[in-house]
C-alpha positions in Angstrom: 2.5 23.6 23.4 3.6 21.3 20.7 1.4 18.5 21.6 -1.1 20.6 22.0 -1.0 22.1 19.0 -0.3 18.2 17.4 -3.1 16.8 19.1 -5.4 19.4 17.5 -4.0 18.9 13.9 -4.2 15.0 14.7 -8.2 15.8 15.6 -8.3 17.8 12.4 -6.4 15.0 10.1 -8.5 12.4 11.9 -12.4 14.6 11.5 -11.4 15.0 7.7 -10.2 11.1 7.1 -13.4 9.8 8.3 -15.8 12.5 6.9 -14.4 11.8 3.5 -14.5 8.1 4.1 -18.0 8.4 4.5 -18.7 10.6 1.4 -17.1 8.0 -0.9 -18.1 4.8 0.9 -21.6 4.9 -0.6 -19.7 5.3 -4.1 -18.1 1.9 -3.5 -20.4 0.2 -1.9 -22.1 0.9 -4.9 -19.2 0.0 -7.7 -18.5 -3.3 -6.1 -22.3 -4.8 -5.7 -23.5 -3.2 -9.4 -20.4 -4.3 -11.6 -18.9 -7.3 -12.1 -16.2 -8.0 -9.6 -12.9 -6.4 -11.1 -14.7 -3.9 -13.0 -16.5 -2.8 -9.8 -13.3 -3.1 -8.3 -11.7 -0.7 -10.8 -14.5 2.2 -10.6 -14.0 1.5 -6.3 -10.7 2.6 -6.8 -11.6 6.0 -8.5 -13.7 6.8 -5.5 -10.4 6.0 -3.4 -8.2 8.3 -5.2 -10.9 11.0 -4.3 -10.6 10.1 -0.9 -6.9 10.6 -1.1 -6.5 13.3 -3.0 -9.3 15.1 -0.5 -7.7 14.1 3.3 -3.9 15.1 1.5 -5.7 18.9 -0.1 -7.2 19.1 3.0 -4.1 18.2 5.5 -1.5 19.7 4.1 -0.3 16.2 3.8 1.1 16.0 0.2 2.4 13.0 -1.6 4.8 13.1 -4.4 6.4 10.1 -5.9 9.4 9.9 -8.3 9.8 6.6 -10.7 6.2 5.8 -12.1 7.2 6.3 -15.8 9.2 3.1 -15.6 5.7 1.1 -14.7 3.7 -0.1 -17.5 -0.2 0.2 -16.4 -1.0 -2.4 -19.3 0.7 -5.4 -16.8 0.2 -6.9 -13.7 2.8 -6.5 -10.8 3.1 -7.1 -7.4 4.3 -4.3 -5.5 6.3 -4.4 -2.6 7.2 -1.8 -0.2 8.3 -0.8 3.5 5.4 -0.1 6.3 6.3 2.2 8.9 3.1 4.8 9.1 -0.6 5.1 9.0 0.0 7.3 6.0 1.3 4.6 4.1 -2.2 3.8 2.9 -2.5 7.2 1.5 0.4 7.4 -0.3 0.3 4.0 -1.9 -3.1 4.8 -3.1 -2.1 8.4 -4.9 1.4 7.4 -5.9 0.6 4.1 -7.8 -0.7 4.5 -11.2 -3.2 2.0 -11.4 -5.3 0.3 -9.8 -4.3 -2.7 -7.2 -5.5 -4.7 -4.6 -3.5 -5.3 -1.4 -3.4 -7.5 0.8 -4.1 -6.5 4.4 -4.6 -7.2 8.4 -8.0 -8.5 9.3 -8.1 -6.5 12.3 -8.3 -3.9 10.2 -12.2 -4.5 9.5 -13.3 -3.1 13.1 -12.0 0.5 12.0 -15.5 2.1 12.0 -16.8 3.1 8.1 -13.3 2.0 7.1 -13.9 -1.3 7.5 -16.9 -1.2 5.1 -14.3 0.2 2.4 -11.6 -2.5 3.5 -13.6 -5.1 2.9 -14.7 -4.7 -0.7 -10.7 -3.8 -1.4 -9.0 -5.5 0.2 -7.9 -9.8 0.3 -7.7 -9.7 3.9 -6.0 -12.5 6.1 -5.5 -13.8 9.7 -1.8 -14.7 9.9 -2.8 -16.8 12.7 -5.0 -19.1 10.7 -3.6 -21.3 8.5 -6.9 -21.7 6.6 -6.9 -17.8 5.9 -3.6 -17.4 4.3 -4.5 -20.3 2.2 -7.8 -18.4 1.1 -5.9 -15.0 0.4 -3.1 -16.6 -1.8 -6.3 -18.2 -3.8 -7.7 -14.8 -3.9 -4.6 -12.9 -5.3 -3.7 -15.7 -7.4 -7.3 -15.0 -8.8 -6.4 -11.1 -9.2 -3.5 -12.0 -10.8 -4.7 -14.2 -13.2 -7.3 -11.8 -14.6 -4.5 -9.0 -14.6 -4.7 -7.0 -11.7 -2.1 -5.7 -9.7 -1.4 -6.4 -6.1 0.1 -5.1 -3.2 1.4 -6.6 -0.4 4.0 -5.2 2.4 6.5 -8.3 2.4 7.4 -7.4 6.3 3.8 -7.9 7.2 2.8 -5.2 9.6 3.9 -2.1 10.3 7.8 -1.8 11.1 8.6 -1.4 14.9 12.5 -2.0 14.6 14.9 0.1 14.3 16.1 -0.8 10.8 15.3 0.2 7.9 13.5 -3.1 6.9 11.9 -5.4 9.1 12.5 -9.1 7.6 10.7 -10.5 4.5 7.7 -13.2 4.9 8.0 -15.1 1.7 4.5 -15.2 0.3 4.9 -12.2 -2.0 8.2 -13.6 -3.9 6.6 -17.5 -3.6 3.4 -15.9 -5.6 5.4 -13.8 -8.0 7.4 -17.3 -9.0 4.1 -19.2 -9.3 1.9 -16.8 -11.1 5.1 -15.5 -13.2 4.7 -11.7 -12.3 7.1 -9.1 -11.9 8.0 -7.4 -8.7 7.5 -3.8 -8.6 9.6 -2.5 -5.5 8.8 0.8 -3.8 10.1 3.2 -0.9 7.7 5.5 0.9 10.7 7.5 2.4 9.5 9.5 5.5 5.9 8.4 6.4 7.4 8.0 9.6 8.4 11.5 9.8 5.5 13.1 9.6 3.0 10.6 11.8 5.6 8.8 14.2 4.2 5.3 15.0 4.8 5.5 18.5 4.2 9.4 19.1 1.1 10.3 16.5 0.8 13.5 18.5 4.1 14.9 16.4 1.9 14.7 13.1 3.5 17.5 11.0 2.1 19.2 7.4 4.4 18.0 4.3 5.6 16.2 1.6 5.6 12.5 1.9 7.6 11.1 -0.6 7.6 7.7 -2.7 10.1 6.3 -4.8 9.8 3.1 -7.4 12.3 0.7 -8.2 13.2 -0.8 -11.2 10.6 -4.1 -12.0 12.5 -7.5 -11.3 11.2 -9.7 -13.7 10.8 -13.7 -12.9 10.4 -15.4 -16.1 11.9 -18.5 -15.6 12.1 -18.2 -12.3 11.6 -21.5 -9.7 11.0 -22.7 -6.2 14.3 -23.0 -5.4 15.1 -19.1 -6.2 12.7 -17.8 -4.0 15.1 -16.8 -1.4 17.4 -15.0 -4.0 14.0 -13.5 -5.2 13.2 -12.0 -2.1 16.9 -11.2 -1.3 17.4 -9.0 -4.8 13.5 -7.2 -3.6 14.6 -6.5 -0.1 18.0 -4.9 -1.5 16.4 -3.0 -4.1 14.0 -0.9 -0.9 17.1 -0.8 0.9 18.9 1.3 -1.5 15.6 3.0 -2.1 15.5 4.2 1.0 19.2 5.0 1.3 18.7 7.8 -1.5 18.3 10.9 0.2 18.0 12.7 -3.4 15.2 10.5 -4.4 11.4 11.4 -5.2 12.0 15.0 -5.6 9.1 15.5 -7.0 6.1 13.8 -8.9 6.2 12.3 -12.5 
């Protein structure tokens, strides 16, 4: 009875994902190819809070994050955070206050009308070609430069261990030296709860909650501290995630 009743709300979760994707795709189809490339970007991203907002209203999926007064919207940061659910890309999207642009999976693009969104979003790379990571550090350097924020999840895909973290690729921490832009650390606490990875038919209604870190700053920062960089990043989710009292509620 249970996964019958899951696999309905799953249908339901899934009809109402897609049906909003498609109301607000036109609307950024539309931003990206009318204004200039982070402007267009910018208004995109209004249309995707409306698309987030709606699926969470509409799911009884809500998303509440605890922390955001410590982030200044006036700066550039790259945020970092643990992947362990599909939701994940709903809550990032409510729960950060201002606009971004992550990095993500090429595979990604085949997603039917969610590809046509990804792809005007997102800087998108094939971790199997060298050529392609080049391009996307080029691309978020570019971001960067003109002072917007980026996202990337530093494990790289969706966690499948059985720890807390999966281990840290280097690119976010080597960037953040380079470019001189703070890390922004985050916890989505229990995505994984509510839309299991390997069992999606136990989606449950609730609150999925976020929690920022404090911003490590790298002025001054060097090649040779990128480990201890991405050591000091990986600690800070940790304990994140350790805080059972954390993101009570939103800001």
């Amino acid at each position: 009875m249970r996964k019958f009743v899951g696999l309905i709300y799953l249908l339901y979760s899934a009809i109402i994902f897609f049906v909003l994707m498609i109301l607000v795709c036109p609307f950024i189809i539309l931003s990206t190819a009318l204004f200039k490339e982070k402007t267009g970007r910018r208004t995109a991203f209004f249309f995707l809070k409306f698309w987030a907002w709606g699926f969470s209203l509409s799911t009884f999926l809500w998303f509440s994050s605890r922390g955001r007064k410590g982030i200044d919207t006036s700066k550039a940061y790259i945020y970092v955070g643990n992947h362990r659910s599909f939701l994940d890309a709903v809550a990032i999207v409510i729960c950060i206050p201002q606009a971004f642009r992550p990095l993500g999976k090429i595979e990604m693009l085949k997603i039917p009308v969610f590809g046509w969104i990804y792809k005007r979003l997102v800087v998108m790379i094939d971790r199997s070609s060298r050529e392609s990571r080049d391009q996307s550090v080029v691309a978020l350097r570019k971001d960067l430069s003109e002072g917007q924020s980026i996202l990337i999840f530093p494990e790289g895909t969706m966690n499948k261990t059985d720890q807390l973290l999966a281990p840290f690729f280097d690119g976010a921490f080597r960037l953040a030296i380079e470019t001189q832009t703070p890390i922004m650390p985050f916890a989505i606490l229990n995505s994984g709860e509510h839309l299991p990875r390997k069992n999606p038919l136990l989606l449950k209604p609730g609150v999925i909650k976020t929690v920022f870190g404090q911003a490590i700053e790298v002025n001054g920062l060097e090649s040779g501290d990128l480990e201890r960089l991405k050591n000091q990043a990986f600690n800070s989710i940790t304990a994140l995630l350790k805080d059972s009292t954390a993101a009570v509620g939103n800001d």
